[in-house]
C-alpha positions as semicolon CSV with decimal commas, in nm:
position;residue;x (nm);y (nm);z (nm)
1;X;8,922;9,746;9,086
2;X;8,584;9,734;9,292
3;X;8,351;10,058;9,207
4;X;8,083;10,137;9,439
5;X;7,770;10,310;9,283
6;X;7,474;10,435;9,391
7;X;7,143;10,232;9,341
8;X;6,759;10,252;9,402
9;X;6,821;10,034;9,698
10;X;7,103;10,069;9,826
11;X;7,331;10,369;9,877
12;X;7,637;10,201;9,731
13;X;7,686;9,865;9,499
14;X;8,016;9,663;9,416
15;X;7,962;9,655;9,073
16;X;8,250;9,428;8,852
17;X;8,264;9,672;8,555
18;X;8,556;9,956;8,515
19;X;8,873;9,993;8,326
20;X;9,008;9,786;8,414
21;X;8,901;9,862;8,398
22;X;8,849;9,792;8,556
23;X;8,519;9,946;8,412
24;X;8,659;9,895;8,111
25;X;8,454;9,948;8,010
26;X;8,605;9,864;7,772
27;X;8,917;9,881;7,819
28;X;8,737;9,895;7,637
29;X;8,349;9,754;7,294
30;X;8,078;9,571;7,008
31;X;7,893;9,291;6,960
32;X;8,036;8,939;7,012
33;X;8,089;8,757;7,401
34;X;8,367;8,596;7,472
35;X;8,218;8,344;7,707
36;X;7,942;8,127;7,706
37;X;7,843;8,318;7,357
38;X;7,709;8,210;7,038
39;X;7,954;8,363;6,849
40;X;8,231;8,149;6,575
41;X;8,550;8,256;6,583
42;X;8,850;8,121;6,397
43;X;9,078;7,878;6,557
44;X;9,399;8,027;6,675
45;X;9,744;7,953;6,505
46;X;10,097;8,056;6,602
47;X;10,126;8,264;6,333
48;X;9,837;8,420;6,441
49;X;9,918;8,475;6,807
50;X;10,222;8,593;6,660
51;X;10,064;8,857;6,476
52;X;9,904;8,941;6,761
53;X;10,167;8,986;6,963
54;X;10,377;9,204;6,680
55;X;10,051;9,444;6,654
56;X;9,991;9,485;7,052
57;X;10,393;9,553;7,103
58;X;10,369;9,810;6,814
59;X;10,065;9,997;6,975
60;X;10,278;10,007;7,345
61;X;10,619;10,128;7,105
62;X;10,428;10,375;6,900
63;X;10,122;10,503;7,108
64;X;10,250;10,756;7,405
65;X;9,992;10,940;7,456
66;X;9,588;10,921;7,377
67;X;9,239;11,107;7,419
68;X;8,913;10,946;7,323
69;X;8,552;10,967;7,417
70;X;8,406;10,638;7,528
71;X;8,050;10,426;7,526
72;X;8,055;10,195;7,808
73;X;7,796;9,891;7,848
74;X;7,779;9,638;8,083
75;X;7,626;9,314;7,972
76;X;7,481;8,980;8,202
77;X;7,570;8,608;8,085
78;X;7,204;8,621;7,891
79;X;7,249;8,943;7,730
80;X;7,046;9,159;7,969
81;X;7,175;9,537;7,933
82;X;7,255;9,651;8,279
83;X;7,411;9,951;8,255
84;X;7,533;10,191;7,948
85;X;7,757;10,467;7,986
86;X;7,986;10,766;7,860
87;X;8,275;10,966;7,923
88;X;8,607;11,028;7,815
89;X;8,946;10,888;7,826
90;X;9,296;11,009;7,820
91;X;9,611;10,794;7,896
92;X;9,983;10,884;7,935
93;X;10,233;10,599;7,907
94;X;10,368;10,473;8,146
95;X;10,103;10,403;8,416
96;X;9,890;10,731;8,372
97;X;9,503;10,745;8,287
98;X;9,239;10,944;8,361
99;X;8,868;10,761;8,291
100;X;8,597;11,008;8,352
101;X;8,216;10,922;8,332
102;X;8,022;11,170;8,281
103;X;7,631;11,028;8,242
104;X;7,438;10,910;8,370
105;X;7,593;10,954;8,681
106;X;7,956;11,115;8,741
107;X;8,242;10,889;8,830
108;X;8,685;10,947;8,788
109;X;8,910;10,708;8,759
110;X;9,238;10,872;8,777
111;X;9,616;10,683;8,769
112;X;9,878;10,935;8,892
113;X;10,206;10,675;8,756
114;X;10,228;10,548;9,140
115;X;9,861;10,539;9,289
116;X;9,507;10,459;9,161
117;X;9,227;10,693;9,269
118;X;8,869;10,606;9,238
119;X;8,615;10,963;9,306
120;X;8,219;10,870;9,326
121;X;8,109;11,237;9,305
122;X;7,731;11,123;9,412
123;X;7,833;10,951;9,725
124;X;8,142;11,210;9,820
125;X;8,389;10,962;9,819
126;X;8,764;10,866;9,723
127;X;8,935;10,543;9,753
128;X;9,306;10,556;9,706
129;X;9,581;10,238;9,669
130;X;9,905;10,199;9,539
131;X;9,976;10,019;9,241
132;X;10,025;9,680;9,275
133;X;10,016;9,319;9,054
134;X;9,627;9,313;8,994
135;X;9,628;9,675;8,928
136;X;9,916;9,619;8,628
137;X;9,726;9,284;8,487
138;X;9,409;9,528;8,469
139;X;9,307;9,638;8,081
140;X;9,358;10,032;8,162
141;X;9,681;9,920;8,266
142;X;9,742;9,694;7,916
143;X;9,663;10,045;7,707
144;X;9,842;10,251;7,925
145;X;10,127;10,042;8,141
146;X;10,492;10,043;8,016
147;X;10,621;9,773;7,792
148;X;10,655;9,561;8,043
149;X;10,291;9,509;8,073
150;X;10,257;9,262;7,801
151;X;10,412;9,046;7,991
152;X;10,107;9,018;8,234
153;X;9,902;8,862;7,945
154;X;9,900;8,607;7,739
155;X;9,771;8,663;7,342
156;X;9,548;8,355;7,308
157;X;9,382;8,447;6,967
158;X;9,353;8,730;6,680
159;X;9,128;8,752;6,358
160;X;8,944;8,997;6,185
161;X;8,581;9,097;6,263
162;X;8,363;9,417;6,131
163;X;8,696;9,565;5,993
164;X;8,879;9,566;6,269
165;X;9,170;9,317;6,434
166;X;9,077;9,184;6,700
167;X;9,354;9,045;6,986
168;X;9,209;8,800;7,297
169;X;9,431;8,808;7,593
170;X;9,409;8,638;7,892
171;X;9,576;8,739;8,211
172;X;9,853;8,566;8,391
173;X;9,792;8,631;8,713
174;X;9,501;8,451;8,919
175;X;9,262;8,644;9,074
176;X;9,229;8,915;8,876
177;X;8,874;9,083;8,774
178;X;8,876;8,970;8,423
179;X;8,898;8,607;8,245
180;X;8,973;8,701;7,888
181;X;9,008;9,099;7,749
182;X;8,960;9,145;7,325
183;X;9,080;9,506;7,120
184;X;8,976;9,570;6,825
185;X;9,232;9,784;6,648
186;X;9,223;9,995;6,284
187;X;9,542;10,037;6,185
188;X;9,790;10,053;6,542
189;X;9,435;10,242;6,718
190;X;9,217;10,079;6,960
191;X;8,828;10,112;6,855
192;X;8,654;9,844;7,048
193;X;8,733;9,686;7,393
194;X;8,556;9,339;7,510
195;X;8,618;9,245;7,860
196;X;8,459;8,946;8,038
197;X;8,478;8,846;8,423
198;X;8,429;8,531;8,599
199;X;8,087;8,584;8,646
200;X;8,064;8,604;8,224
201;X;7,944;8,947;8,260
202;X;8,056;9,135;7,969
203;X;8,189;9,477;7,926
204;X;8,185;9,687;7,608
205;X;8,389;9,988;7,524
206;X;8,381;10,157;7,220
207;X;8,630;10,464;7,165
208;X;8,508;10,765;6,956
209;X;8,731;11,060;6,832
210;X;9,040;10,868;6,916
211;X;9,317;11,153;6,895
212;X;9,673;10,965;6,936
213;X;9,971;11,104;7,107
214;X;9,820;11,456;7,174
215;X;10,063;11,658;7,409
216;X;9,949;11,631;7,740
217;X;10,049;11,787;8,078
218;X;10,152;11,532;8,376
219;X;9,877;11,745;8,598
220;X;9,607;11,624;8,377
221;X;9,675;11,317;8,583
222;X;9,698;11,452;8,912
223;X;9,430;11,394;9,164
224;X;9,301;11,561;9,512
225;X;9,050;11,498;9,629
226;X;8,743;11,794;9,672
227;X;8,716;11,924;10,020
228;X;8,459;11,742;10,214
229;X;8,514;11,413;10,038
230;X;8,537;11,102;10,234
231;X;8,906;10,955;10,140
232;X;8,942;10,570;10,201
233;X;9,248;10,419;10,200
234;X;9,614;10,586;10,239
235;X;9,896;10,681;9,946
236;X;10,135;10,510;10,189
């Protein structure tokens, strides 16, 4: 998923951030890069990756339904802070989310279970697509996808770090936005998402009043677009 944002100089920006997004945003998240970083961390056994594994299929069994305010920051290779942001999330499994930044400028991401919707409110516009392989290997789609989903990544490492357990995934599929995605879970909750592209660009998420499987209605997810707004793309 390709954002476009308003800037200083330009009206609009590709920016490689959300969601997964993608502005996940972390999907998701803390201090440590996953590429080109300083950082130590453990080598990976099987039993690890194992563990891993067990703990990510228990979330996708046992989480249906989440809310959760979010911190969003969006870091370069050299650790220059380009952009930080809020919102909140919710997420109905299977294939339903709803991202919504709020500051500093307004932005929804909004899964409806069959199409993705992307609504700049600053620049009037909507971008619509159906779901299709890069959309399920994205990290939004990793919290909120079916059970299926695992199988678009690979577990690659787990360990412990700030009292949390952390899980680094790497997607199958080529192409995709994102080289390598970390959670950091407390108990079977995701607190912390790390996600790094292939420009090593790294994005942060870090999930606040985390409220798991609240009831939630299937319009929450629904989307249509303001009248006025400038829709690109087509729901086929």
């Amino acid at each position: 998923m390709v954002v476009c944002r308003r800037t200083d100089s330009e009206k609009s920006l590709p920016l490689r951030r959300r969601l997964s997004i993608n502005r996940l945003s972390s999907l998701f998240l803390g201090t440590v890069f996953l590429a080109g970083a300083a950082w130590s961390q453990p080598a990976a056994t099987a039993d690890d990756t194992d563990s891993g594994v067990a703990r990510l299929e228990r979330f996708l069994k046992d989480v249906k339904t989440l809310t959760a305010d979010f911190h969003q920051e969006l870091w370069t290779a050299d650790q220059r802070l380009l952009e930080s942001e809020n919102g909140k999330l919710s997420l109905s499994r299977p294939n339903k989310f709803r991202w919504i930044y709020t500051d500093p400028s307004p932005l929804q991401v909004v899964a409806d279970g069959t199409h993705l919707w992307t609504y700049d409110v600053e620049l009037q516009q909507a971008t619509v697509a159906a779901f299709d392989d890069t959309v399920t290997s994205s990290p939004a789609m990793l919290l909120s996808g079916d059970s299926n989903v695992r199988d678009g990544f690979d577990v690659v490492q787990t360990y412990s770090r700030d009292g949390l357990e952390w899980i680094k995934l790497a997607p199958k599929l080529a192409g995709t936005d994102f080289t390598s995605i970390l959670i950091g879970f407390e108990g079977n909750v995701p607190q912390r998402l790390e996600l790094v592209d292939g420009l090593k660009q790294v994005t942060r998420v870090e999930f606040m009043n985390v409220v798991v499987n609240p009831q939630l209605e299937d319009s929450l997810f629904d989307f249509r677009p303001p009248a006025g707004v400038d829709v690109i793309g087509s729901k086929g």
